[in-house]
KEDO-847921 format. One line per 10 residues: number of its first residue (from 0); their letters; for each residue x, y, z of C-alpha. Coordinates in steps of 0.5 Angstrom, whole numbers, plus 2048, in hexadecimal, padded with zeros to 3 digits. Example, Ala and Ser with C-alpha at 12.3 -4.5 7.8 and 13.67 -1.06 7.14 Angstrom:
0> as> 819 7F7 810  81B 7FE 80E;
END
This chain:
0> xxxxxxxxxx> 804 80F 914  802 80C 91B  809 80D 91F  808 814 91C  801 815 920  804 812 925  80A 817 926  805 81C 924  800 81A 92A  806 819 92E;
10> xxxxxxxxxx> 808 821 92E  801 824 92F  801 820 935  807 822 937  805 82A 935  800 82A 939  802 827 93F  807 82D 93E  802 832 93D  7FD 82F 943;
20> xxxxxxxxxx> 803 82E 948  802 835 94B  7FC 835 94C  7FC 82E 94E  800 830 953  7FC 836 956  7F6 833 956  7F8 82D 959  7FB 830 960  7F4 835 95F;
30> xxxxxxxxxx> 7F0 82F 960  7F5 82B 966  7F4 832 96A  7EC 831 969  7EC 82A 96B  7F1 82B 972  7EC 832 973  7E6 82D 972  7E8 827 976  7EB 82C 97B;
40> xxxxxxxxxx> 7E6 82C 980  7E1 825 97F  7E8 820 97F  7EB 825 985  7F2 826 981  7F5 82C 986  7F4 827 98C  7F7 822 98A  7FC 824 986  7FE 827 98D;
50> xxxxxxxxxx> 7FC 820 991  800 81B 98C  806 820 98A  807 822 990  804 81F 996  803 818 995  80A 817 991  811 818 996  818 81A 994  81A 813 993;
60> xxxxxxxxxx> 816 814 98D  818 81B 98A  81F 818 98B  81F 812 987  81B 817 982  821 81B 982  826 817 982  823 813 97D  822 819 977  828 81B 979;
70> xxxxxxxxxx> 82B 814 978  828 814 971  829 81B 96E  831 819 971  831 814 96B  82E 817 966  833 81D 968  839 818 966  836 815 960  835 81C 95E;
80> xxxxxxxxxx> 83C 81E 95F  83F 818 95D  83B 819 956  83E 820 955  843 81E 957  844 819 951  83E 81C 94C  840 823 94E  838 824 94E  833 822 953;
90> xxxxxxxxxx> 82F 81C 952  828 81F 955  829 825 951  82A 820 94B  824 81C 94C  821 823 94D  822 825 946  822 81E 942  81C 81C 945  817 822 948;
100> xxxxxxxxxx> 81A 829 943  816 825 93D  811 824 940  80F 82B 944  811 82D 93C  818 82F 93D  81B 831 937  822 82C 936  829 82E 936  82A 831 930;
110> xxxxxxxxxx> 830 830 92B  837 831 92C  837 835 927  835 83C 928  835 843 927  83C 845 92C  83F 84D 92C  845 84D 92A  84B 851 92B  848 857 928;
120> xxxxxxxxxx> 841 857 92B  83D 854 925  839 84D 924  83D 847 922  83B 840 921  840 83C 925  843 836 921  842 832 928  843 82B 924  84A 82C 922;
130> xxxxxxxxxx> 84C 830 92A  849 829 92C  84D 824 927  851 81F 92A  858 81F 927  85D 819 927  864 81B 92C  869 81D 927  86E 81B 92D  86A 815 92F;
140> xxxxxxxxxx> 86E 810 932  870 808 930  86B 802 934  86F 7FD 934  876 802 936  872 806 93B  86C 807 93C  86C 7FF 93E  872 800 943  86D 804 947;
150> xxxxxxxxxx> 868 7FF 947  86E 7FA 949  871 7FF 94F  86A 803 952  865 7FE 94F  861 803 94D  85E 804 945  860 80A 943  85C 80B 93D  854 809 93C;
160> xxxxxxxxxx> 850 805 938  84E 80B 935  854 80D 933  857 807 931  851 806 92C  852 80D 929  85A 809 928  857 804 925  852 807 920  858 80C 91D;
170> xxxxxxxxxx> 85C 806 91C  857 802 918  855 809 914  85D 80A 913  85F 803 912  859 800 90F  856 807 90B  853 802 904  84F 7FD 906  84E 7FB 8FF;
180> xxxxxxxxxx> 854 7F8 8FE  857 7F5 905  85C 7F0 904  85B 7EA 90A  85F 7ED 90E  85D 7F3 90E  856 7F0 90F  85A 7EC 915  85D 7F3 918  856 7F7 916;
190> xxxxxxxxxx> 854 7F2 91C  85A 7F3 920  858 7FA 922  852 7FA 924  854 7F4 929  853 7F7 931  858 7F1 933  85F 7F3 932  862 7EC 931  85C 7EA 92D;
200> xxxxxxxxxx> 85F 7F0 928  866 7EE 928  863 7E7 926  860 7E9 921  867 7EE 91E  86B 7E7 91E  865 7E4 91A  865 7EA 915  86D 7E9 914  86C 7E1 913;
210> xxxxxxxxxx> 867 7E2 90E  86C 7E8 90B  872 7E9 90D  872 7F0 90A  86D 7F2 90E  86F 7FA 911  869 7FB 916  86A 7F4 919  872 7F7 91B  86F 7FD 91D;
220> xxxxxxxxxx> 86A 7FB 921  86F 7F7 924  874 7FC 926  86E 800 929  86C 7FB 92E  870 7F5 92F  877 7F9 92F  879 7FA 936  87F 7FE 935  880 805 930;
230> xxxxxxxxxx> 885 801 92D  881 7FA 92A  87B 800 928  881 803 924  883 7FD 921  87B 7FA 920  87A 800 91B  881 800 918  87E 7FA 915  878 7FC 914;
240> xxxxxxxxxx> 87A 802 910  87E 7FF 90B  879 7FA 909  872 801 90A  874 801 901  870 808 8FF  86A 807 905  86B 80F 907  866 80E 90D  86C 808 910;
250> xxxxxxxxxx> 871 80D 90D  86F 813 911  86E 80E 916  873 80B 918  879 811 916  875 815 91B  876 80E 921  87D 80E 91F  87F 815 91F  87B 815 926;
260> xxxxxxxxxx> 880 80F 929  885 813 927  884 818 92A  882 813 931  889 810 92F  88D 815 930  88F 817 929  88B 81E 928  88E 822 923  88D 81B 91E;
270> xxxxxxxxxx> 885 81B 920  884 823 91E  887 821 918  882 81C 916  87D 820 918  87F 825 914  880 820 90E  879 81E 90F  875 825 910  87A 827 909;
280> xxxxxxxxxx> 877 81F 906  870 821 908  86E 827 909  866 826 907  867 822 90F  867 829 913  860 825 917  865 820 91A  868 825 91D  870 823 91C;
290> xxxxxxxxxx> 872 82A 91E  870 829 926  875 823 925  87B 828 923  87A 82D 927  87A 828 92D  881 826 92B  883 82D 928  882 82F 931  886 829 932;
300> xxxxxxxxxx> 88B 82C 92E  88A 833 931  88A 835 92A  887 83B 92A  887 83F 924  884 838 920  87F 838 925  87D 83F 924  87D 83D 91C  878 837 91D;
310> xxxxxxxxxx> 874 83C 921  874 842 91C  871 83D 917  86B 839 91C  86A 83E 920  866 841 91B  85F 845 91D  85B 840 917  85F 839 91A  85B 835 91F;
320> xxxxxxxxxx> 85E 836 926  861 831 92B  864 832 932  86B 830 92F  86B 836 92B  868 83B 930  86D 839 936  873 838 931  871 83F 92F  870 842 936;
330> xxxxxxxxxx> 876 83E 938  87B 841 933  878 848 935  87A 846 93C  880 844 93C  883 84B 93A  881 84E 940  880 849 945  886 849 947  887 850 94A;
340> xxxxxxxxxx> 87E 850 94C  87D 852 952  876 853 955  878 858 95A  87C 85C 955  877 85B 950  871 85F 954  876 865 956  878 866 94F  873 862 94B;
350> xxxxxxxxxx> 874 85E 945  879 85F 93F  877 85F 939  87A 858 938  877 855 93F  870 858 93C  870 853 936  872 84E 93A  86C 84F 93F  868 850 939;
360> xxxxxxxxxx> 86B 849 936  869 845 93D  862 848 93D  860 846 935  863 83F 937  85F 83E 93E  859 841 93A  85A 83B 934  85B 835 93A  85A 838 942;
370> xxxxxxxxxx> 85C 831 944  863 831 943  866 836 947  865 832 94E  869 82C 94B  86F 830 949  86F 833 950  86E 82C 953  867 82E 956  864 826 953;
380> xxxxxxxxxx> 868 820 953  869 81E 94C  867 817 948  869 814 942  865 818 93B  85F 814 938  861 812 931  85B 818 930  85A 81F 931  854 825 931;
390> xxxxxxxxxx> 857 82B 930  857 830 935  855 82A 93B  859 827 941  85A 821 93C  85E 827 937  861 829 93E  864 823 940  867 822 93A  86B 828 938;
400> xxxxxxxxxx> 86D 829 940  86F 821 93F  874 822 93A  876 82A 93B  876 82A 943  87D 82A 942  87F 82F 93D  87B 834 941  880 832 946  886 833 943;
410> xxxxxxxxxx> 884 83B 941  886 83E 947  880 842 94B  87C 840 945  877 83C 949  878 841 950  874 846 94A  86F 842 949  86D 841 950  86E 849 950;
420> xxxxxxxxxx> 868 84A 94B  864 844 949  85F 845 94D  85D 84D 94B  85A 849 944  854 848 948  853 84F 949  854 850 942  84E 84C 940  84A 84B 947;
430> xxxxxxxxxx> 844 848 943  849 843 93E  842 83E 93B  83F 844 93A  844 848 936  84B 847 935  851 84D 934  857 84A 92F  852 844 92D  84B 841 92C;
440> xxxxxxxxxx> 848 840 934  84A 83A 937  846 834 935  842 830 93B  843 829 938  84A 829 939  84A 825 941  844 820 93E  849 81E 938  84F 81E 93D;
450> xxxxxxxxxx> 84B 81A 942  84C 815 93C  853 816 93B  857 816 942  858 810 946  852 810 94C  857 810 952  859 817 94E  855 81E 951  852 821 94A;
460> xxxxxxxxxx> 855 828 94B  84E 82C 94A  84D 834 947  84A 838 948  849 835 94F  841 833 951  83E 835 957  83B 82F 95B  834 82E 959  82E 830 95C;
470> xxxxxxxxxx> 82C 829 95F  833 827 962  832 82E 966  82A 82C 968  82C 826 96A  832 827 96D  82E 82D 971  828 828 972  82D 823 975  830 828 979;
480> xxxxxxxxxx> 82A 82B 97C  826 824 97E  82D 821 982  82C 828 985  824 827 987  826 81F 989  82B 822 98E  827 826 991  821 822 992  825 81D 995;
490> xxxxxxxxxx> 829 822 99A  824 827 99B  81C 823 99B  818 828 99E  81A 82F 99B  81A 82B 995  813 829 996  812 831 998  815 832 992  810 82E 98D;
500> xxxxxxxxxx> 80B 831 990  80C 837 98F  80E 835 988  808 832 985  804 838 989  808 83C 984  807 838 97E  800 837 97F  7FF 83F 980  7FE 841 979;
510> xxxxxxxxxx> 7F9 83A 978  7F5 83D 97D  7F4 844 97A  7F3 842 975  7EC 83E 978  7EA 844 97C  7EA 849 976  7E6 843 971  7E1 843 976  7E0 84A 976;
520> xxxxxxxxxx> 7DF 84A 96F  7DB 844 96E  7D4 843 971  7D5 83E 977  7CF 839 974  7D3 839 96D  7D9 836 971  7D4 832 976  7D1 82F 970  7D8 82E 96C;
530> xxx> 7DA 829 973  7D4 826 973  7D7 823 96B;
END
């Protein structure tokens, strides 16, 4: 009951302070102008302003004033730019928001779910926690095999802590799921994915395989880090699969691993079968997401038709999207005109039928994800996919364009038509957070998200793209304009002091204005009294 009235107190106090703050504000610029009017005269505020400012003060002083307010709003511009840069907001506009909007009585950011419009005009709510679901990337790549190779080669780290710990809580949830009955092995391994250290686990799977030598996960967890060829990940799991018993989740697991390194082996037509099995032997798994991986391998097979068949039963109004089957889908559609498409042809005689539809495809897949386009034509340089994805980001983006670049390639013209049209999606939907036109609008906490998931040394592809914030422009114009004042001082000293004056006679024209109109109104032995105070 105390915490309650405490709280209670707390937001009286915290209403009135915002219901008084306007008026606070009037009254108290009301009371300095009477204060500058009564000390006017007695203190002799016009002379000596004019005396210290501008008599007894020389250029030197103006110019290290300058200079120096031009040094400051310098470094604040830097770090405000560097801060957008980074958090994509501005650091005083946050501060501002955090701390001030509160208190002056602002109302806070409201929910992610609203009312949207959707296509036909009418109010929907937007289902903005599944748009931003972090997903795991149905083609992620192998540690031990790849993602360490780069690490080895560049020095860089490919993926981010957060990441990785997403890595680790799915494997402990897939692997470990019964916590009731954990064998001291499987305990053994619980703690094995949640280590940061990457040898700290690799101990930790030989310890687990001691303790029981029938240990699948330790042998997965193996061929997924210690691994360093696609080959010795291969045999690893082989080895797990035939000790995984009737665990379905390690089942699934590693038949999907094994089909992925046959596909990175060479060996494509045995991986679309094991895929094909496994979608056939759980077909209740559709979340896993196994589809993207054989339509990758049907692309490297150019086998079209299949493609086309796996689309017809994913690519469905009432199935979740992706840009895999958006882009395949726009790439199918493509392919059967690009290699004739011409853009000069196009405007003297417009559009086919055929070339519509396959413009209309580009334009429903850049609506879905408008970050891939510029890695398919080569205009962002390409890094290794995080081991997760947010549907409809950069991350997504880097993806599908990291495992699909070369089969836009291989269609003749394909990509020289999306150069063509990509870019008039954005004429379609010129306000994409507000209202969006095949799909709902573009969710604002994908560059957030994908901040998380990329590698820093990476330029986090943002859309739609922001405008500069006000204070970089204020400060960057506020820097400009005192360098510029300092210069002139120092260059031209009279005419600068010529030009002070005339200034502060400016400034104070209005104040003394104001004076020569109160007087008028007010009786002079009220004010001579009022001084006298």
């Amino acid at each position: 009951s105390a915490s309650a009235a405490s709280l209670g107190f707390t937001e009286k106090l915290r209403s009135w302070l915002s219901w008084s703050w306007t008026y606070v504000c009037f009254i108290w610029f009301g009371m300095v102008l009477i204060m500058i009017y009564v000390l006017w005269s007695p203190l002799k505020l016009q002379e000596t302003l004019t005396s210290v400012f501008l008599n007894t003060l020389t250029p030197k002083f103006y110019v290290a004033l300058t200079g120096t307010s031009s040094l400051i709003s310098g470094l604040i511009l830097i770090f405000e730019w560097w801060y957008f840069r980074k958090y994509g907001t501005s650091f005083i506009e946050q501060v501002s928001v955090s701390h001030l909007r509160p208190l002056l009585g602002g109302v806070e950011s409201s929910s992610a779910t609203g009312l949207f419009s959707s296509v036909n005009g009418e109010a929907e709510p937007r289902p903005s926690v599944s748009e931003c679901k972090v997903w795991r990337n149905p083609l992620n790549l192998f540690r031990g095999a790849e993602y360490n190779r780069y690490t080895w080669v560049t020095g860089k780290e490919p993926l981010t802590y957060y990441d990785m710990n997403l890595s680790a809580q799915d494997h402990q949830t897939f692997f470990t799921g019964d916590t009731q009955q954990l064998r001291p092995e499987d305990a053994v391994m619980q703690k094995a994915w949640r280590e940061r250290n990457p040898q700290a686990r690799i101990r930790a799977a030989y310890q687990a395989i001691e303790m029981n030598h029938e240990c699948a996960a330790a042998y997965v967890l193996l061929a997924e880090e210690e691994a360093t060829t696609i080959t010795e990940a291969e045999r690893l799991f082989k080895k797990a699969l035939s000790i995984a018993g009737k665990d379905i989740n390690l089942l699934v697991y590693i038949k999907r691993r094994l089909a992925m390194c046959a596909r990175k082996l060479g060996r494509i037509k045995e991986a679309v079968k094991m895929m094909r099995d496994l979608m056939k032997e759980f077909p209740l798994l559709g979340m896993l997401n196994i589809h993207e991986n054989l339509l990758e391998a049907l692309l490297e097979l150019q086998a079209y038709a299949d493609v086309q068949a796996v689309l017809a039963k994913y690519d469905d109004i009432s199935l979740p999207k992706s840009a895999t089957i958006c882009y395949t889908s726009a790439l199918l559609k493509a392919r059967a005109v690009s290699d004739k498409f011409s853009p000069e042809a196009a405007s003297r005689r417009g559009l086919s039928t055929a070339e519509m539809n396959a413009v209309e495809a580009i334009h429903r897949a850049v609506e879905f994800n408008p970050h891939v386009p510029k890695y398919l034509l080569e205009m962002k340089s390409l890094i290794l996919p995080p081991e997760h994805i947010l549907k409809r980001g950069d991350s997504e983006a880097v993806a599908y364009a990291f495992f699909h670049l070369q089969h836009w390639k291989r269609a003749e013209g394909a990509l020289n038509l999306l150069h063509c049209t990509w870019e008039g999606t954005f004429r379609i939907i010129p306000y994409p957070l507000e209202k969006g036109h095949l799909f709902y609008p573009y969710p604002g906490c994908t560059e957030t998200a994908d901040r998380e998931l990329l590698p820093s040394f990476h330029e986090v592809s943002v859309y739609p793209k922001k405008e500069l914030p006000f204070f970089i422009l204020f400060t960057a114009g506020l820097c400009s304009f005192t360098a510029m004042l300092a210069m002139l001082t120092h260059q031209f000293p009279e005419l600068m002091g010529v030009f002070a004056k005339a200034f502060f006679s400016t400034l104070f024209a209005p104040l003394g204005f104001f004076a020569d109109k109160m007087e008028s109104f007010m009786p002079s032995s009220f004010w001579h009294q009022l001084t006298q105070i």
